[in-house]
mmCIF file as Biopython writes it, N, C-alpha, C and O atoms, coordinates in Angstrom:
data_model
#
loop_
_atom_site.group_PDB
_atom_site.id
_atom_site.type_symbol
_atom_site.label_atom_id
_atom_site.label_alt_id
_atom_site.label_comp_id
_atom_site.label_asym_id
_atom_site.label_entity_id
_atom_site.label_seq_id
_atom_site.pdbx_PDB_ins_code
_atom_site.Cartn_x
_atom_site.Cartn_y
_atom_site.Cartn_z
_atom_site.occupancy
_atom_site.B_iso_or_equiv
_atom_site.auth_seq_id
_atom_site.auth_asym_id
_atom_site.pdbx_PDB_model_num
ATOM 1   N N  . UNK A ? 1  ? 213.672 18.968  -4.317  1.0 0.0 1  A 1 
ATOM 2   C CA . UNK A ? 1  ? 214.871 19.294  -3.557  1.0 0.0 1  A 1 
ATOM 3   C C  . UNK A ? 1  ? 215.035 20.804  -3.516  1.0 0.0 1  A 1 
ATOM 4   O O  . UNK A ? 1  ? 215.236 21.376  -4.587  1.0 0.0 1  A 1 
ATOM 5   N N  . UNK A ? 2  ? 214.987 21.326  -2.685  1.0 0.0 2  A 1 
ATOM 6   C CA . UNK A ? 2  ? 215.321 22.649  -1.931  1.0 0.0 2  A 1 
ATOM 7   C C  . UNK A ? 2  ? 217.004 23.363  -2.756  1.0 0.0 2  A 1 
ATOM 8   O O  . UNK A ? 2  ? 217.925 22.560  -2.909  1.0 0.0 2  A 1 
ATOM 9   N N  . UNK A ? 3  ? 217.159 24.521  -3.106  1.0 0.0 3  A 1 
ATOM 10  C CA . UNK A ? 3  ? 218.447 24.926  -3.570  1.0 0.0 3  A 1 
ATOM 11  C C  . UNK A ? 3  ? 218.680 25.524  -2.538  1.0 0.0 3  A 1 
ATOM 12  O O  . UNK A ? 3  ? 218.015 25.741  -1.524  1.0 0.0 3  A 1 
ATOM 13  N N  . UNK A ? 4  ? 220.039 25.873  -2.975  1.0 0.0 4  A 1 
ATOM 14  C CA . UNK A ? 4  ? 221.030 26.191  -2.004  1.0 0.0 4  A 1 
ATOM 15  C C  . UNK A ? 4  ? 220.532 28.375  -1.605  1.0 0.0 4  A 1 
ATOM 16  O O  . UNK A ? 4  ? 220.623 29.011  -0.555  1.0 0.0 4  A 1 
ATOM 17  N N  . UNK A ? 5  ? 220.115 28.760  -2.838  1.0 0.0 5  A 1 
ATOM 18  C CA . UNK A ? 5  ? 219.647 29.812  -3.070  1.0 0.0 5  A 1 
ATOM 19  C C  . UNK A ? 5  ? 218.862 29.821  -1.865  1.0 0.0 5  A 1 
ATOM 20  O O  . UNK A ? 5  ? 219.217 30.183  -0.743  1.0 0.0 5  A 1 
ATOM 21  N N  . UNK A ? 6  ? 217.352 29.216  -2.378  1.0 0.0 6  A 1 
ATOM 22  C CA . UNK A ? 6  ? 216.136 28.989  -1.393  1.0 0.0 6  A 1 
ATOM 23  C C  . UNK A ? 6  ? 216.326 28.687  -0.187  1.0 0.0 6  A 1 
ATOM 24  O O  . UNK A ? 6  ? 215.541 29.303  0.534   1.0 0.0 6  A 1 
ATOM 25  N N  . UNK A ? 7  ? 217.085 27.950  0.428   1.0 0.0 7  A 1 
ATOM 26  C CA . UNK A ? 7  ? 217.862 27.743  1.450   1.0 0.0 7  A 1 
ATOM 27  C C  . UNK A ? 7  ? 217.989 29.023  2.210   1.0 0.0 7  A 1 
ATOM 28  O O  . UNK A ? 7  ? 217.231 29.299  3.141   1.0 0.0 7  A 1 
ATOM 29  N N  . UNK A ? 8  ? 219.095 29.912  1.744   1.0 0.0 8  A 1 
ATOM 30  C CA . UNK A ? 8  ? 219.987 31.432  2.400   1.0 0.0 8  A 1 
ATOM 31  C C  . UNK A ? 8  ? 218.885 32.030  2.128   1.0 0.0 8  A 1 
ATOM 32  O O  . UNK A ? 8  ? 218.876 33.200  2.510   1.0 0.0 8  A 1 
ATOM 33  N N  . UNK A ? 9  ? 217.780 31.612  1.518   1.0 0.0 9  A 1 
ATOM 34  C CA . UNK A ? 9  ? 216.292 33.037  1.357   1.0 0.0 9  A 1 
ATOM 35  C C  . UNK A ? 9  ? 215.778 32.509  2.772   1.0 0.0 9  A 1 
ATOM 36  O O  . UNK A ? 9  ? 215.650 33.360  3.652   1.0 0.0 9  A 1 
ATOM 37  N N  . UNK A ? 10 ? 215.450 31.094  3.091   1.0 0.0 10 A 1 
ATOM 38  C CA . UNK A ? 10 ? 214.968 31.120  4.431   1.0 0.0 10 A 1 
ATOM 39  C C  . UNK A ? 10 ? 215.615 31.147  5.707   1.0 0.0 10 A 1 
ATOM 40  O O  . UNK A ? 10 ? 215.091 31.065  6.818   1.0 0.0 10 A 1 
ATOM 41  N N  . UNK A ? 11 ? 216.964 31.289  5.367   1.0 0.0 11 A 1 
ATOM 42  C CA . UNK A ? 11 ? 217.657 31.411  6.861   1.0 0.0 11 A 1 
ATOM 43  C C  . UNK A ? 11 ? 217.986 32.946  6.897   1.0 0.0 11 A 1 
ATOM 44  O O  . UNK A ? 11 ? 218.471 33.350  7.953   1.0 0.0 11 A 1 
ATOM 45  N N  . UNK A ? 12 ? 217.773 33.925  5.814   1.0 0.0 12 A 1 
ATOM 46  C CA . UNK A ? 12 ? 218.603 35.302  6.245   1.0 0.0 12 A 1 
ATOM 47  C C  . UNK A ? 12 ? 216.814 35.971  6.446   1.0 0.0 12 A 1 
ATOM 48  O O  . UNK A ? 12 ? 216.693 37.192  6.547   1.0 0.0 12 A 1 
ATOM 49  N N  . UNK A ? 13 ? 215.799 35.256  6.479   1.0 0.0 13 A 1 
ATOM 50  C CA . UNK A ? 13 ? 214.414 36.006  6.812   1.0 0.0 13 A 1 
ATOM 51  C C  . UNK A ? 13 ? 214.496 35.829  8.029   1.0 0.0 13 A 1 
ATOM 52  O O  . UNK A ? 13 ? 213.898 36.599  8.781   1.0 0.0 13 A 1 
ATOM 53  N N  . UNK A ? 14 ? 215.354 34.638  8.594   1.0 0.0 14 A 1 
ATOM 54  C CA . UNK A ? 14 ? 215.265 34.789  10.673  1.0 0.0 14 A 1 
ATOM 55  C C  . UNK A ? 14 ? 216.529 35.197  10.786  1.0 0.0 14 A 1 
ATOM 56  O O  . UNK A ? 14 ? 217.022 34.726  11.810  1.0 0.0 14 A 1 
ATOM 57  N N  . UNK A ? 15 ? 217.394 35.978  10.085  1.0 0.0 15 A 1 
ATOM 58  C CA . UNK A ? 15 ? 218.500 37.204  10.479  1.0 0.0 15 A 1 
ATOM 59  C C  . UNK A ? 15 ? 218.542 37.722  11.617  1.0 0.0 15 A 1 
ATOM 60  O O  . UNK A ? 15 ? 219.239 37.544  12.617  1.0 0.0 15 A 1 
ATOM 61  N N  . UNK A ? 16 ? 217.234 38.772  11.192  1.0 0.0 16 A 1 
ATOM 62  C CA . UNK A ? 16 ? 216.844 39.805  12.277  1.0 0.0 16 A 1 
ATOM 63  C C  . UNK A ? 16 ? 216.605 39.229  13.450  1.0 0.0 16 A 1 
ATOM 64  O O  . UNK A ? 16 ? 217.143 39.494  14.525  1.0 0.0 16 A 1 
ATOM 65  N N  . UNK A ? 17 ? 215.748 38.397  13.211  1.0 0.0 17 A 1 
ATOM 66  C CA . UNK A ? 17 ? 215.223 38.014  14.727  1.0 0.0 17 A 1 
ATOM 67  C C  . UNK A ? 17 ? 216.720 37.819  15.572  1.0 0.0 17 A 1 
ATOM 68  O O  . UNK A ? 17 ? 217.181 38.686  16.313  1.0 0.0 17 A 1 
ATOM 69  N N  . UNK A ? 18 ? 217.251 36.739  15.347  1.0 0.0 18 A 1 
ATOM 70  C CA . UNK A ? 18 ? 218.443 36.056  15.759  1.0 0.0 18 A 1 
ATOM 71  C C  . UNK A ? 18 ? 219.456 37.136  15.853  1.0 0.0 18 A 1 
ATOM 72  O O  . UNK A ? 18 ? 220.414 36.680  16.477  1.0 0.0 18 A 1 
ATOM 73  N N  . UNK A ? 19 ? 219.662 38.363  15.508  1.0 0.0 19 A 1 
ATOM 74  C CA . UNK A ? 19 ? 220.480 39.479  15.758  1.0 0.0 19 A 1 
ATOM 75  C C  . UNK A ? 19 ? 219.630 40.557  16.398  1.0 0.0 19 A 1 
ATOM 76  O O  . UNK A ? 19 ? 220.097 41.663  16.671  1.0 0.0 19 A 1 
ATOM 77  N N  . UNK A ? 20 ? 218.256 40.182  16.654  1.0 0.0 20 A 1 
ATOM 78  C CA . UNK A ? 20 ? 217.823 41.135  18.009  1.0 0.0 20 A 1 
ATOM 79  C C  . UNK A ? 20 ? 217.959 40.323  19.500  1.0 0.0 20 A 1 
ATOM 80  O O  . UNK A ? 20 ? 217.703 40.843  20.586  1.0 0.0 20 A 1 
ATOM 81  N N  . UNK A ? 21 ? 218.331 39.205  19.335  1.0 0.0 21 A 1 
ATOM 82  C CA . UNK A ? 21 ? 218.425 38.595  20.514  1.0 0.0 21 A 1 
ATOM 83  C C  . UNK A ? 21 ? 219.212 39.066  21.434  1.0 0.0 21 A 1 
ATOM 84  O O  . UNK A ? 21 ? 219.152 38.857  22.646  1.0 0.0 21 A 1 
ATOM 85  N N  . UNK A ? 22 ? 220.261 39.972  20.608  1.0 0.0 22 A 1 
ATOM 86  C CA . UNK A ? 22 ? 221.780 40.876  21.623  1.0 0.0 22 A 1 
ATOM 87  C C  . UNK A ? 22 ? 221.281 41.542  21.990  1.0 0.0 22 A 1 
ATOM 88  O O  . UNK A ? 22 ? 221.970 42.323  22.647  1.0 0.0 22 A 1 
ATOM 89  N N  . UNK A ? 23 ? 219.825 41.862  21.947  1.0 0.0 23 A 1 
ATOM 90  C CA . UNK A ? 23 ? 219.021 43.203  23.198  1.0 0.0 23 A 1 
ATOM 91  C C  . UNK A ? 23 ? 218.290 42.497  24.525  1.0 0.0 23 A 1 
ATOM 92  O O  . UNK A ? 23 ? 217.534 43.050  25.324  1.0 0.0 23 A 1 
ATOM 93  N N  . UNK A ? 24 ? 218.715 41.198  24.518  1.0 0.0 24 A 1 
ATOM 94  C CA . UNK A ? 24 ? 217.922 40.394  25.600  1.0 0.0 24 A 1 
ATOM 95  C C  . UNK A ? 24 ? 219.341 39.993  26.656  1.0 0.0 24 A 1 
ATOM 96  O O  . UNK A ? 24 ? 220.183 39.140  26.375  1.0 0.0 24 A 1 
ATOM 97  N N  . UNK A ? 25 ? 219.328 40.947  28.046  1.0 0.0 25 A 1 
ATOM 98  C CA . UNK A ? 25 ? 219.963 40.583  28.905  1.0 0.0 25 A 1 
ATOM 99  C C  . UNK A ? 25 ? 219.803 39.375  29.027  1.0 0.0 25 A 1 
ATOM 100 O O  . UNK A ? 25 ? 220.563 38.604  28.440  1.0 0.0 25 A 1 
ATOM 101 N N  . UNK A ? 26 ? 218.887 38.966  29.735  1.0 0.0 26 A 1 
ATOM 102 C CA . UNK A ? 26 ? 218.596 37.517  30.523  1.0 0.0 26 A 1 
ATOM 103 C C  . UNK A ? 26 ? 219.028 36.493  29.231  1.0 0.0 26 A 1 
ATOM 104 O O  . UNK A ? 26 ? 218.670 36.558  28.055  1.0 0.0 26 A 1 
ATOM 105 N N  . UNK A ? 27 ? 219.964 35.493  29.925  1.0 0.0 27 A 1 
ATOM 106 C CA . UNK A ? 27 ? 220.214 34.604  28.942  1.0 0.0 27 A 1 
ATOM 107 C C  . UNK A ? 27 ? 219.366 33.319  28.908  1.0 0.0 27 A 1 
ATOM 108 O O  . UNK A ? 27 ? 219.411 32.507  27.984  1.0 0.0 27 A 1 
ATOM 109 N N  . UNK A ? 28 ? 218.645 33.218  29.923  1.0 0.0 28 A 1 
ATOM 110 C CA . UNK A ? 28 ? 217.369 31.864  29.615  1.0 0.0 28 A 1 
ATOM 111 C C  . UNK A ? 28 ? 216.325 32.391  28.384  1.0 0.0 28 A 1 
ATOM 112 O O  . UNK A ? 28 ? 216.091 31.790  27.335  1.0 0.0 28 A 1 
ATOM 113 N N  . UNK A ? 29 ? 215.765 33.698  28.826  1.0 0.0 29 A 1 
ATOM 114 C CA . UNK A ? 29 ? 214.956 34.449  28.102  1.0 0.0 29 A 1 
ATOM 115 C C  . UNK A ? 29 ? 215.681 34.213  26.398  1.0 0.0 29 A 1 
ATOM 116 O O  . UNK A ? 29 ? 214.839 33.885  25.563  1.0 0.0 29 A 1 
ATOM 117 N N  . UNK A ? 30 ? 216.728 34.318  26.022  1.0 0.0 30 A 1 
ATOM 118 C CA . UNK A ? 30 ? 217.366 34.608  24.946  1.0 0.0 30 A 1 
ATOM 119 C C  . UNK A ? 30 ? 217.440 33.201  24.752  1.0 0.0 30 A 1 
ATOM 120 O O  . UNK A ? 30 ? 216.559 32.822  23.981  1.0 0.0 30 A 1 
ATOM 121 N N  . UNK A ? 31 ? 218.295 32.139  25.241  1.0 0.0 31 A 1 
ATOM 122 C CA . UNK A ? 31 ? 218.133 31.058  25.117  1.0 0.0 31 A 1 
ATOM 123 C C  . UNK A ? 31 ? 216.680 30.991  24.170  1.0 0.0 31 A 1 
ATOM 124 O O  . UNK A ? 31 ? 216.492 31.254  22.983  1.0 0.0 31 A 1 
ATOM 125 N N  . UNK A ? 32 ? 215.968 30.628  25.001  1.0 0.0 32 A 1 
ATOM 126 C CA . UNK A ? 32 ? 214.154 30.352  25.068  1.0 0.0 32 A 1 
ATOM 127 C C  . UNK A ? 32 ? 213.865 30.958  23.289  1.0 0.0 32 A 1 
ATOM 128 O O  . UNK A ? 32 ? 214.020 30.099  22.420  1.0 0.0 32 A 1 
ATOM 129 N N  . UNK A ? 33 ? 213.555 32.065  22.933  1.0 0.0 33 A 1 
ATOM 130 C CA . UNK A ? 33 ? 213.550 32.783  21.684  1.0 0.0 33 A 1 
ATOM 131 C C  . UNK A ? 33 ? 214.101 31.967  20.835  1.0 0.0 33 A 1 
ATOM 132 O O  . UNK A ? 33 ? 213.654 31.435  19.819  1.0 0.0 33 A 1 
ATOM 133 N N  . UNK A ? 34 ? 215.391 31.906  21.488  1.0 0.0 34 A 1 
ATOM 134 C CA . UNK A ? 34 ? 216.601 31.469  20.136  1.0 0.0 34 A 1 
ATOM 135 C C  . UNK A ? 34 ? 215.720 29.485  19.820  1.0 0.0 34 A 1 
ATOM 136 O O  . UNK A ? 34 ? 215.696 28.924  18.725  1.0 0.0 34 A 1 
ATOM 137 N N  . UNK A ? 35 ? 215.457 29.219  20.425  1.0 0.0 35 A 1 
ATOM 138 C CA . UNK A ? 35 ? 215.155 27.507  20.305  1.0 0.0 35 A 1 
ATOM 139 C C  . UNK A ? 35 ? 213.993 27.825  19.939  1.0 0.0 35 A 1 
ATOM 140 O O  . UNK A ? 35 ? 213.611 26.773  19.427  1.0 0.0 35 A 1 
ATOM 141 N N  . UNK A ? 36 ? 212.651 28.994  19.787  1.0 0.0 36 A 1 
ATOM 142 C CA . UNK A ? 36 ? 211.695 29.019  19.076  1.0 0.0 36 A 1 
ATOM 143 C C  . UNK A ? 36 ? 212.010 29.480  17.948  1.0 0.0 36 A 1 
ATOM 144 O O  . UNK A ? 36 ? 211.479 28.789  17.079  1.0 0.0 36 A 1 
ATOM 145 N N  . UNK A ? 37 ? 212.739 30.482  17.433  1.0 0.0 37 A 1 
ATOM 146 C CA . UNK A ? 37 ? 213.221 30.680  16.361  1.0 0.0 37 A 1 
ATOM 147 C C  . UNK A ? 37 ? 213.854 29.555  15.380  1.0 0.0 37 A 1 
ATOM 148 O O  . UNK A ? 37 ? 213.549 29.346  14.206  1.0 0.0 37 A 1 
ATOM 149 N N  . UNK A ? 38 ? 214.818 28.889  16.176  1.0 0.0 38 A 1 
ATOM 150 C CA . UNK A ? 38 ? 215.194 27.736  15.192  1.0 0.0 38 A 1 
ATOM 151 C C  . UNK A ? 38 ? 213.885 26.620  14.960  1.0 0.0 38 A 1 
ATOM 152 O O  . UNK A ? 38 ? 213.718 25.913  13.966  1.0 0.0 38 A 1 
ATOM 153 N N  . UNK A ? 39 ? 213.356 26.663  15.710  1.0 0.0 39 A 1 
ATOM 154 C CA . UNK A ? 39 ? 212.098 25.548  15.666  1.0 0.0 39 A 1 
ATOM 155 C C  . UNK A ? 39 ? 211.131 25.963  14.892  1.0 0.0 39 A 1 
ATOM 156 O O  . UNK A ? 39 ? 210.242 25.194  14.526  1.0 0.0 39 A 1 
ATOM 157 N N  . UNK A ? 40 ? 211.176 27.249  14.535  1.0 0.0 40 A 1 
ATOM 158 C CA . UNK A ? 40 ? 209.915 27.521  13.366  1.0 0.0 40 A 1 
ATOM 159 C C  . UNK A ? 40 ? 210.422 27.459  11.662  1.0 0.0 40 A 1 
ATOM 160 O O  . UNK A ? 40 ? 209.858 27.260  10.586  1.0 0.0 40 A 1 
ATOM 161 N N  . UNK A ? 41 ? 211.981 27.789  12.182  1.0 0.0 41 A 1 
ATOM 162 C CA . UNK A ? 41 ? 213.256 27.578  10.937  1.0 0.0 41 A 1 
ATOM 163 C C  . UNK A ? 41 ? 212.707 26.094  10.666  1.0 0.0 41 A 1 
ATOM 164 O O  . UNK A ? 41 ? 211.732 25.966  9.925   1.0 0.0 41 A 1 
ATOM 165 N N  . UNK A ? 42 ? 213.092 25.380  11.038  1.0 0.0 42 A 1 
ATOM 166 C CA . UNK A ? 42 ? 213.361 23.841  11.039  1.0 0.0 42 A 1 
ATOM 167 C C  . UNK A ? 42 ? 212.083 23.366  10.476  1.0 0.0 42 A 1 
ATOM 168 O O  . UNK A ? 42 ? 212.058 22.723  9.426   1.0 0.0 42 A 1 
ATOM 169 N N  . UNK A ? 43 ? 211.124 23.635  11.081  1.0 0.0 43 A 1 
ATOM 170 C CA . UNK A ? 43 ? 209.818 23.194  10.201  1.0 0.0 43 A 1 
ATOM 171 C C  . UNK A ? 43 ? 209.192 23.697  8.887   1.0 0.0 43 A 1 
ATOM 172 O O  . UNK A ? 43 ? 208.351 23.193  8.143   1.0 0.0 43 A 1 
ATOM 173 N N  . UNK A ? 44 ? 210.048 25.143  8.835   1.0 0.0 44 A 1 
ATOM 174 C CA . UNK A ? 44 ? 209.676 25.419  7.742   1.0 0.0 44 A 1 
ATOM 175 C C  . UNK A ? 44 ? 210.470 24.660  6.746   1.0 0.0 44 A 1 
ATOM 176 O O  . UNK A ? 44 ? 209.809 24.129  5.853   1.0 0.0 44 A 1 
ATOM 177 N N  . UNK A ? 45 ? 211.642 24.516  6.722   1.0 0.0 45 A 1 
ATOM 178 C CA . UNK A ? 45 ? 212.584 23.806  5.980   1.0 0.0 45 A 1 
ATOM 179 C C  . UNK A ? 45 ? 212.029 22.297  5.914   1.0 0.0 45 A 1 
ATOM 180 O O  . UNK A ? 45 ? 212.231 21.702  4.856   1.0 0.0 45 A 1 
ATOM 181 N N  . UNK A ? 46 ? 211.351 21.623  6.940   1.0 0.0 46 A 1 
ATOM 182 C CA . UNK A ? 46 ? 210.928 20.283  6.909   1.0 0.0 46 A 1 
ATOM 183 C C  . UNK A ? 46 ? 209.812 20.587  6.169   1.0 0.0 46 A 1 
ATOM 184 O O  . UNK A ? 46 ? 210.319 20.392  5.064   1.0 0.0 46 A 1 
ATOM 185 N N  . UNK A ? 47 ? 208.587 20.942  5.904   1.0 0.0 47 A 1 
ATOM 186 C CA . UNK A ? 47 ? 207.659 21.334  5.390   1.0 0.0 47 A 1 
ATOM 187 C C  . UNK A ? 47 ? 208.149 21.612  4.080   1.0 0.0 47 A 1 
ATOM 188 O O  . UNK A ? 47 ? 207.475 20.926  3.310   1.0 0.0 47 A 1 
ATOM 189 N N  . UNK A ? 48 ? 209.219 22.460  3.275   1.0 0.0 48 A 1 
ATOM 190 C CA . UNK A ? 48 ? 209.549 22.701  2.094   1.0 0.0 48 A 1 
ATOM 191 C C  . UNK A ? 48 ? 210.122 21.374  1.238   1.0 0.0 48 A 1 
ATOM 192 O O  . UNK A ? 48 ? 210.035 21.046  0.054   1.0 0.0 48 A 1 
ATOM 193 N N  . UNK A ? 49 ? 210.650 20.870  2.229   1.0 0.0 49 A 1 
ATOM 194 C CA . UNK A ? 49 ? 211.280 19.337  1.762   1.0 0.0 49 A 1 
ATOM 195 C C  . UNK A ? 49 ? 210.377 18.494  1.435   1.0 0.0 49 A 1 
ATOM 196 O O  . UNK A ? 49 ? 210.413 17.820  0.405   1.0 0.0 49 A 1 
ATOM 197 N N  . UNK A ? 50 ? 209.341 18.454  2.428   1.0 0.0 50 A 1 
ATOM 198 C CA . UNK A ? 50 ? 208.608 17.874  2.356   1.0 0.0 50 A 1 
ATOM 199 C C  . UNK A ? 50 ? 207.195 17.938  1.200   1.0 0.0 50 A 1 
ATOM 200 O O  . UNK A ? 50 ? 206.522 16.928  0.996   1.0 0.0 50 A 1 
ATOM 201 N N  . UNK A ? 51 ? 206.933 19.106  0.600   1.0 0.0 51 A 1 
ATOM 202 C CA . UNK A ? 51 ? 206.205 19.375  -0.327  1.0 0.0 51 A 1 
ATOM 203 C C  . UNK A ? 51 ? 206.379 18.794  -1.792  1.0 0.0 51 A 1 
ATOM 204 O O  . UNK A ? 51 ? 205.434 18.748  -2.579  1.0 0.0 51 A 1 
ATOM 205 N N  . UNK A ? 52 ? 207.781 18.313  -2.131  1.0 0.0 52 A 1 
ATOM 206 C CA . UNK A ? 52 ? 208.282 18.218  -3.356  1.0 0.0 52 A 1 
ATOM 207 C C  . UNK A ? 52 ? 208.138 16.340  -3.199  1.0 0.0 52 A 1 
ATOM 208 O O  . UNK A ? 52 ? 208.558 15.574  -4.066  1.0 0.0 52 A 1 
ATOM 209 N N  . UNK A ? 53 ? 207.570 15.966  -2.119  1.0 0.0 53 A 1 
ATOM 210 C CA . UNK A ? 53 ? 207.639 14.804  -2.880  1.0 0.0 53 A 1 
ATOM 211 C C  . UNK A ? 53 ? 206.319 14.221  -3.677  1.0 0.0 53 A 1 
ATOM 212 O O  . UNK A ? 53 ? 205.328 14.946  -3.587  1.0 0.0 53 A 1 
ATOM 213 N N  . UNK A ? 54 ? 206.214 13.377  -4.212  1.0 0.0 54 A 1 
ATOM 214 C CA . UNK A ? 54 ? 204.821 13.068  -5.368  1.0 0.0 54 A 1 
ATOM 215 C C  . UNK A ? 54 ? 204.019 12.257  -4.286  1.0 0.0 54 A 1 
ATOM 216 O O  . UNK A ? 54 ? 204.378 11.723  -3.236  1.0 0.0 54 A 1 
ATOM 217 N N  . UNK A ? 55 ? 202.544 12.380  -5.056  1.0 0.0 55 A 1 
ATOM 218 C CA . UNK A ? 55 ? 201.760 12.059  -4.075  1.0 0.0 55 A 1 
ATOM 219 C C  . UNK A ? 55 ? 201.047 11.264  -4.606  1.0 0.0 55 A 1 
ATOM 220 O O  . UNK A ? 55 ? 199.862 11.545  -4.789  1.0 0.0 55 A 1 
ATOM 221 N N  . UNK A ? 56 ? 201.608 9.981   -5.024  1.0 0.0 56 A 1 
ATOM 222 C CA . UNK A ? 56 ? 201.231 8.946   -5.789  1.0 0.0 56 A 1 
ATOM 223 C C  . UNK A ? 56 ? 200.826 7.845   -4.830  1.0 0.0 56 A 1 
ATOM 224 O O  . UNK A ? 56 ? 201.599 7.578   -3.910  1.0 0.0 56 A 1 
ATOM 225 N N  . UNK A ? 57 ? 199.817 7.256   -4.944  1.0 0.0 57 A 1 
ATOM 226 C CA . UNK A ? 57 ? 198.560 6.714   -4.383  1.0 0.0 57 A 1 
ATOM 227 C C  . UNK A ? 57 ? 199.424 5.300   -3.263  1.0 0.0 57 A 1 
ATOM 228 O O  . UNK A ? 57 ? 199.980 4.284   -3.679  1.0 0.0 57 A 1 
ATOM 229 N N  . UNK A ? 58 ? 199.283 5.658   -2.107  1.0 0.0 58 A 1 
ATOM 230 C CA . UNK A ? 58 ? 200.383 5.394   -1.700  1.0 0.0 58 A 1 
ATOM 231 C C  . UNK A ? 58 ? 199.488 3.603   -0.736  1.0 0.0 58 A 1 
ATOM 232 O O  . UNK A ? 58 ? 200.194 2.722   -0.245  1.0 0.0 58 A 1 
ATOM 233 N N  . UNK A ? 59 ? 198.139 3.564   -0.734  1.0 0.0 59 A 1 
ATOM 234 C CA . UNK A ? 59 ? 197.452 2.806   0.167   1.0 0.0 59 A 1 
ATOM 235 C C  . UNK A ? 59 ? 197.692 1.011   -0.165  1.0 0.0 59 A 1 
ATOM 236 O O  . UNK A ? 59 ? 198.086 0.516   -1.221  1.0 0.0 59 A 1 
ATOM 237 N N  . UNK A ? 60 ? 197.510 0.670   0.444   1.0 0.0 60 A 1 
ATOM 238 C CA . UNK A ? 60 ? 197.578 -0.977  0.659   1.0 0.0 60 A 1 
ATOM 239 C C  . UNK A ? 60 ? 197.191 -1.592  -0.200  1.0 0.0 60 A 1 
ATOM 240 O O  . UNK A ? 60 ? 195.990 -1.857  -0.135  1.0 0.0 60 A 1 
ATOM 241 N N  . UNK A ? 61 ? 197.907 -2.085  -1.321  1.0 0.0 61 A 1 
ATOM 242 C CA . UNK A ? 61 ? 196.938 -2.953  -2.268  1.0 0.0 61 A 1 
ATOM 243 C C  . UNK A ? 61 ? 196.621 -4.135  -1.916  1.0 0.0 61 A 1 
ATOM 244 O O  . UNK A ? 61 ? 197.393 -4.868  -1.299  1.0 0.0 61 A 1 
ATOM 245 N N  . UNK A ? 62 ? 195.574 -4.424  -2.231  1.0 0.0 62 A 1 
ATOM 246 C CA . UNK A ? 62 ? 194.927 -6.077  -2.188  1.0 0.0 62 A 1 
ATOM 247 C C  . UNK A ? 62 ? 195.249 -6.715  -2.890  1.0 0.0 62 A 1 
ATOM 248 O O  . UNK A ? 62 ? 195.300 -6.312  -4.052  1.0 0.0 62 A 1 
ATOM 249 N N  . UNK A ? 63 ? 195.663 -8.137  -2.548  1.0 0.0 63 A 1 
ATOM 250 C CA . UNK A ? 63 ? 196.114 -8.839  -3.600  1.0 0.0 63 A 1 
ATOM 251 C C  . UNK A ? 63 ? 194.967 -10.455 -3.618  1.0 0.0 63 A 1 
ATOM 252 O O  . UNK A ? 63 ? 194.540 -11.025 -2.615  1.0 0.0 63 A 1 
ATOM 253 N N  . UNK A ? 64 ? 194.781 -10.750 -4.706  1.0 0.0 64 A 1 
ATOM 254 C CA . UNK A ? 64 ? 193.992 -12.301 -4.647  1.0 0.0 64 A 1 
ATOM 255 C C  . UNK A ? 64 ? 194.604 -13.357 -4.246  1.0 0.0 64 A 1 
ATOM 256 O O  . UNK A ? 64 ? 195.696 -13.660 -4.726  1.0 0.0 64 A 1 
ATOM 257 N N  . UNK A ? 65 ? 194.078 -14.000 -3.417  1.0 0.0 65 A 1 
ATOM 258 C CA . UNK A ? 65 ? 195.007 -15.499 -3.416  1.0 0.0 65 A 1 
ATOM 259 C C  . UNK A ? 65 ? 194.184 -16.888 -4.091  1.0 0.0 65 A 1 
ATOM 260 O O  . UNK A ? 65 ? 193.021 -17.275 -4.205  1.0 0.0 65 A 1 
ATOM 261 N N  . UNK A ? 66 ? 195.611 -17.380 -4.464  1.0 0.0 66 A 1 
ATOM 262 C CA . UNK A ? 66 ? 195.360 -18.110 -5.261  1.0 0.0 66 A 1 
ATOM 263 C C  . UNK A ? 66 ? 195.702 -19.481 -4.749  1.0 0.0 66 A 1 
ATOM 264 O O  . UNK A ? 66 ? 196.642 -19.998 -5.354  1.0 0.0 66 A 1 
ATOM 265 N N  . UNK A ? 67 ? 195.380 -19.916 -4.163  1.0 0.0 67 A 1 
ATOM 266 C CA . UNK A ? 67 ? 195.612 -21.193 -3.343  1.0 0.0 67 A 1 
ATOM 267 C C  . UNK A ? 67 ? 195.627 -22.775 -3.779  1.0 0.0 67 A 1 
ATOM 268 O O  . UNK A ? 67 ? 194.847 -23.670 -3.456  1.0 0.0 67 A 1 
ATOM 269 N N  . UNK A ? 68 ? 196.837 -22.810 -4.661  1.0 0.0 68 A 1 
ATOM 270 C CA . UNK A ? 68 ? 196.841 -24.272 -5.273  1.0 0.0 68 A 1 
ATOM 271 C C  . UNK A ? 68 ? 196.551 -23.741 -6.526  1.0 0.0 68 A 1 
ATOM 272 O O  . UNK A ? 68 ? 196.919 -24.652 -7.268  1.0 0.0 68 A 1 
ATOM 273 N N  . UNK A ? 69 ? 196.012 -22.612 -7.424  1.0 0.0 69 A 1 
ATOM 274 C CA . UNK A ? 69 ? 195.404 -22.702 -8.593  1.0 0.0 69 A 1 
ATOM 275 C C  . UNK A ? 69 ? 196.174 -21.918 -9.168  1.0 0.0 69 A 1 
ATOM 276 O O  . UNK A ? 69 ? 196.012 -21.655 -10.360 1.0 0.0 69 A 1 
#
């Protein structure tokens, strides 16, 4: 599980970006940025979440059948 710390470490590293966007007249253009910016946010955060879980042998077990016996 991700802290709250680690968290504000990965959202104030796309700060900048997201506060240079006020130099982009065109608002599609800015739009556009701003939804790649959050989209590289978002995966990184999905990816961090995603690292902490265990990677315990997760495949299909076989089972015998026992039919009447």
């Amino acid at each position: 599980m991700m802290t709250k710390k680690e968290f504000m470490e990965m959202c104030e590293g796309e700060y900048g970006s997201v506060r240079d966007l006020d130099n982009i007249a065109d608002f599609y253009e800015r739009e556009k940025k701003f939804a790649a910016i959050m989209r590289e946010l978002s995966r990184r955060l999905l990816e961090s979440s995603i690292s902490d879980v265990s990677t315990s042998d997760r495949r299909k077990k076989k089972r015998s059948a026992h039919l009447g016996k």
